[in-house]
N, C-alpha and C positions, 0 to 999 in steps of 0.2 A: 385948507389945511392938507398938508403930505401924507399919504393911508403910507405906513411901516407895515412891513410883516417883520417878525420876531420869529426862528425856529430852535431851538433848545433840543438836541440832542439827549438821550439816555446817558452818556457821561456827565452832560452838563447840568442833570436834573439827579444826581447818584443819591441824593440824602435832604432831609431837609433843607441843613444848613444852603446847598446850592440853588434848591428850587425858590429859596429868599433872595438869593443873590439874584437871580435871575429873577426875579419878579420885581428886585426894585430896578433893576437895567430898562424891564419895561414900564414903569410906572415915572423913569426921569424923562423920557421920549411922550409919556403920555402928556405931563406936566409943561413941557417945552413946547405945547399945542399940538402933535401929532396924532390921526388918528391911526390907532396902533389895532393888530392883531396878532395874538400869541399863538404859536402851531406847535404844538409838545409832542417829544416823543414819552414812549414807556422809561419808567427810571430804571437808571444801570441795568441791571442782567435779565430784567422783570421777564421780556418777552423768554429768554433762553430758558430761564425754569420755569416757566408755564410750559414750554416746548417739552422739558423734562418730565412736570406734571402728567401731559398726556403721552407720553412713553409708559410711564409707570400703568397704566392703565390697559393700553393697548397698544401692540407694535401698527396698527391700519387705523389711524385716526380719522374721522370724518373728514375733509374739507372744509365743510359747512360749518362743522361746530366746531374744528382748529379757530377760524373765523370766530363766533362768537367770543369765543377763551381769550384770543388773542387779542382784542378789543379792550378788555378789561382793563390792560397795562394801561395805554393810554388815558381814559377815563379817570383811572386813578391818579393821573399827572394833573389832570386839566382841574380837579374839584381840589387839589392840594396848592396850583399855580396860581387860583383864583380867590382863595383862602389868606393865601398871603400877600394878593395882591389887595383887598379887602382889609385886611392887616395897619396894610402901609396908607388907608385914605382914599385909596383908587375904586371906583364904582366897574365892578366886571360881571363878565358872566361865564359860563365854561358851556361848551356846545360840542356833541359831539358830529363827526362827520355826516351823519346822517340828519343831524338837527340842520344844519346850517345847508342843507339841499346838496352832498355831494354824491351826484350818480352815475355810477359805474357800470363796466360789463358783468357778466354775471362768471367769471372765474373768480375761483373762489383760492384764497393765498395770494393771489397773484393778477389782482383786479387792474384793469385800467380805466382813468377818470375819463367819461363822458360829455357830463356837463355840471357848472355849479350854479344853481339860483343863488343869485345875491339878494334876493330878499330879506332877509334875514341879518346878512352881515350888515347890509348898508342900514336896518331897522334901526340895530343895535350902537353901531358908531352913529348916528344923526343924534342916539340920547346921551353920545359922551361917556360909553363905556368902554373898556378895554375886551374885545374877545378873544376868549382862551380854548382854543378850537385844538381838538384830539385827533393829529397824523394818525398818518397810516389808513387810515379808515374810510369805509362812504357804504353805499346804498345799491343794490343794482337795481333794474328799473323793475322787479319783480319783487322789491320791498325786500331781499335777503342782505344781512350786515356781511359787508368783503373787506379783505383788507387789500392793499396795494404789495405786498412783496418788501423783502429786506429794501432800508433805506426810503420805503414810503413818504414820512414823512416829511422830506424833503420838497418831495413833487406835491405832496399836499399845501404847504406852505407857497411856491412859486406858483403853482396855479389858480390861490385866492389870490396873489398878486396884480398875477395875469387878470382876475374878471374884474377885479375894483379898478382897475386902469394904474397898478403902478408903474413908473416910466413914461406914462403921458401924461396928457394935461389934464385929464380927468381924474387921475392918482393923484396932483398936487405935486408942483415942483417938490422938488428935494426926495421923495417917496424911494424905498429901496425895500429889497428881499434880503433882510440878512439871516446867514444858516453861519451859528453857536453852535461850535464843537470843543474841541478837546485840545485840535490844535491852533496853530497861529494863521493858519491858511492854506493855501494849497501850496504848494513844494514840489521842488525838484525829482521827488519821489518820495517814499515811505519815509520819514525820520522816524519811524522806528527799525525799518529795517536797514536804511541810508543813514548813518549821523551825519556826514556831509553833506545833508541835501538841504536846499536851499529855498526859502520862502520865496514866491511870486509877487510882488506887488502886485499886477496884471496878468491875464492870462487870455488870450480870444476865445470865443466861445467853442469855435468848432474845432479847438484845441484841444479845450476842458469837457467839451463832448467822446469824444474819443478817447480821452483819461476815462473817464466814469463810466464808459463801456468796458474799459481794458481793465480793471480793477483798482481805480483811484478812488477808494472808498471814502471820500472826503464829502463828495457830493454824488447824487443819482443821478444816472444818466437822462432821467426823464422828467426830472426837475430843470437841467440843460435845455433838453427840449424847448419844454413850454420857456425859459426865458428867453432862448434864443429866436422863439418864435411873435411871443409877443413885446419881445422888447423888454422886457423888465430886468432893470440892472441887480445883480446878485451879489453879495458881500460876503464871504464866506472869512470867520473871525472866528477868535479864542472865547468861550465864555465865562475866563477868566480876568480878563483882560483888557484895557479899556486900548490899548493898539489897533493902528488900522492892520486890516489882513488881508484879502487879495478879493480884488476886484474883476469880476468876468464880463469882459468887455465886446464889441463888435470888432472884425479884425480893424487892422488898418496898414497902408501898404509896408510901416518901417517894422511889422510885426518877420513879416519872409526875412529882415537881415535876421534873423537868428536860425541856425537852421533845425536843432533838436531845443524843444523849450521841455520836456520832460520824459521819463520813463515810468513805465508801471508794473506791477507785477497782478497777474489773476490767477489764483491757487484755487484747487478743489474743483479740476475739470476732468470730464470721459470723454473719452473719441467710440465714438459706434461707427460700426465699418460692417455694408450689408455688401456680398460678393454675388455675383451669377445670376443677377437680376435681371428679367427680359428688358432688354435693349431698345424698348419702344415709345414713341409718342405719349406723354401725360406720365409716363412712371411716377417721373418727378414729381410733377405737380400732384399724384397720389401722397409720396411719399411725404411732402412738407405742407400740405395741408392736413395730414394726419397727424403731422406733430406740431403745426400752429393751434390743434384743436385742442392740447395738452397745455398750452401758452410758454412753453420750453422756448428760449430764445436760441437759437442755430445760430455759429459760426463756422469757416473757416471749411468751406463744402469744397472736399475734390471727389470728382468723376472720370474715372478712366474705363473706356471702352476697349472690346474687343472680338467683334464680328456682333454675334445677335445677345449679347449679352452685356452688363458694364456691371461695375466696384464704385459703392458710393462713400463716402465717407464723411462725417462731420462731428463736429467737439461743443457740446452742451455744459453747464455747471453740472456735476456732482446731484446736485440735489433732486434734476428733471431725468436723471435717469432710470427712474423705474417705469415714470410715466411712460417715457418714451421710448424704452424696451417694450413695451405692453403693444403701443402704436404700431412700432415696424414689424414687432409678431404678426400682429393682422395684415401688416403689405406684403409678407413673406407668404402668407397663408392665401390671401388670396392671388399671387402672382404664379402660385403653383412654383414654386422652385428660390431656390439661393440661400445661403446662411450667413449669420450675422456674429459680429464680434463684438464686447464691451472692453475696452481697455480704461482703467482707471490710474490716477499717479500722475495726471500731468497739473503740469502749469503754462500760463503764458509770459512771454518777459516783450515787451514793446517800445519802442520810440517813437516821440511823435512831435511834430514843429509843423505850420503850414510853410516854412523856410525849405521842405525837402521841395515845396515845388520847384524851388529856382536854383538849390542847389545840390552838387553830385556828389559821390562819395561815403553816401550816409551808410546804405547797407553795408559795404567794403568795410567800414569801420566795425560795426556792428558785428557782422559777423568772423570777422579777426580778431575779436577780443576776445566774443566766448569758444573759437576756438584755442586761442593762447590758454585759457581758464578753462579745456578740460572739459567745456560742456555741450554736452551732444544737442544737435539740434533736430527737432522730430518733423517739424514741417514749417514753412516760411507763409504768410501772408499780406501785401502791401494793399495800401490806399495810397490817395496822394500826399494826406501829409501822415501815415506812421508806417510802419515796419514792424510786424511783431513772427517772434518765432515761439514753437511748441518745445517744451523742454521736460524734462526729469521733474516734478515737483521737489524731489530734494534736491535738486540744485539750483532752483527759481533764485530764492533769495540769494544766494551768490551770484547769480546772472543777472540782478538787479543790481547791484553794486558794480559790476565789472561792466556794464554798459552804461550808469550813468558815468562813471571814472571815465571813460572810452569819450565821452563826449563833454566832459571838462564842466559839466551842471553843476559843478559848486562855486564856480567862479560865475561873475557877470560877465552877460556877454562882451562888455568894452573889455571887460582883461583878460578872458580869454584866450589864450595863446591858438587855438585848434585852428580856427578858420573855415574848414570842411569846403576847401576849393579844391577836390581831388579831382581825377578826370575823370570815372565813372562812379555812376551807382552802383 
């Protein structure tokens, strides 16, 4: 029999009525001989007023105990998903991350998964039960409850994928990772800040990786990860909705004829810029191992030198910048010299297709539309397959629309007029 994973988003879990719907979605898969495992997130806004909860309390929340609080949400999904899935006939059980062996590092908000004993999982499907396992969440190996960071639950869900063998022969032909959300799939960009943006059947993975890095909040980047690592095929669908939705695939060579397959927008970023810093051997590697120690994920790092001294600069989310203020104080202090700046209000606007490998003209477009559209551009960074530039947070969302328009994303690529055979990049 094929192991399913089932993930259920906090919109798709908003109220009773939906965590029924969703529990008989997975009780038709159980019925149809599949064995099935449900990964829930917190329902609707559950995590953000818990977040508010401890505001009201204290402006300097613990870590540790954000973590515990933040656990709760989910918990409360899995004993309500499993309730009605009990309801409907289905024999389940609800487990939290920590029950089901998921072990993490020991950051705490912002955990990353280790290892999962499937003991437990595989106990539970061999007696023909449905388990309804609580995102977000796991264990560090110090026995402290952590959670994984916004969009956890995603990578929870692909990673019990990845250890039952979904996608191989051990998972049972037909076996998939589907992640239930709100929308129909993934898209051409935001449909809610794009209306013309256009759903994916398909998408390669190390396409949809670079999406969910750049702010394609559809799916986490590090749910990407592990599928693209272990193979396990991803479904990302409505859970409304009985339609297929978009399927994340391995590339393949006719994937390069397209050359831009999507645009993204990432709001809510600071650039820190430390100036006058001694110009020496290791600086660096001082400087971003003290902010790997914070688990802040660094982008988009320029270094300019001049004589015995360099200007570093790099753009973090919004939310790792206190940490990370705190971190480069202590490089500043012990390099004896240099000062530092926070600039807040940006965003990122990006393009991405593995099709820039083979063809030119992508930047040129790109950046002739947003400046036709008025929008200043802060700083440029390329790979080989995206393009993203630093902008005005208030003009993100317009430079999301004027760059997918720029590259013709609401049409298929056959009717596509663009072509993008310019002579350079």
């Amino acid at each position: 029999m094929a192991v399913v994973v089932h993930k259920f988003g906090g919109t798709s879990l908003a109220d009773s009525e939906c965590i029924c719907r969703c529990a008989r979605r997975a009780a038709a898969a159980h019925r149809a001989g599949q064995r099935v495992v449900v990964v829930v997130s917190a329902m609707g806004k559950t995590t953000d007023k818990l977040l508010e909860l401890a505001a009201q309390v204290t402006d300097k929340p613990s870590q540790r105990e954000l973590d515990m609080l933040l656990t709760t949400g989910e918990q409360v999904s899995i004993a309500l998903m499993t309730m009605a899935l009990h309801r409907d006939g289905v024999d389940a059980v609800s487990m939290t991350g920590a029950q089901i062996g998921i072990i993490t590092d020991e950051y705490h908000t912002k955990a990353r998964i280790r290892s999962i004993d499937t003991t437990a999982l595989e106990s539970e499907l061999d007696r023909g039960r449905v388990i309804v396992v609580a995102g977000f969440q796991g264990m560090s190996g110090e026995g402290q409850i952590t959670t994984l960071g916004r969009g956890g639950s995603d990578t929870t869900a692909v990673a019990i994928a990845a250890v039952l063998g979904v996608g191989s022969e051990r998972g049972g032909a037909g076996g998939v990772c589907e992640i239930y959300t709100d929308v129909d799939g993934v898209f051409t960009a935001d449909p809610r800040i794009v209306p013309n943006a256009r759903k994916l059947d398909r998408i390669g993975a190390e396409e949809m990786l670079e999406l969910a890095s750049l702010g394609a909040g559809v799916l986490h980047s590090r749910a990407v990860i592990f599928g693209q690592k272990y193979d396990v095929p991803i479904h990302v669908r409505n859970s409304h909705s009985a339609e297929e939705g978009t399927m994340i695939v391995r590339e393949t060579p006719e994937m390069e004829d397209v050359t831009v397959v999507a645009c993204a927008l990432a709001a809510e970023l600071g650039r820190i810029s430390v100036r006058g810093i001694p110009n020496s051997p290791g600086m660096q590697a001082d400087i971003f191992e003290r902010i790997a120690a914070t688990g802040a994920i660094v982008d988009d790092i320029i270094q300019t030198e001049s004589g015995d001294v360099a200007n570093v600069s790099f753009m973090v989310n919004r939310g790792d910048l206190p940490d990370v203020k705190v971190a480069m104080e202590g490089v500043l202090k012990d390099a004896g010299g240099g000062e530092m700046a926070i600039e807040t209000g940006l965003a990122k606007i990006s393009a991405v297709g593995v099709g820039m490998r083979t063809h030119a003209g992508v930047a040129a477009t790109m950046f002739r539309a947003l400046g036709d559209a008025g929008v200043h551009i802060a700083n440029i960074s390329t790979s080989e397959i995206k393009i993203s530039c630093i902008v005005r947070e208030g003009q993100g969302e317009d430079a999301l629309r004027v760059v997918h328009d720029a590259f013709d994303l609401s049409n298929t690529p056959e009717s596509s007029a663009l072509g993008m055979r310019a002579e350079s990049r």
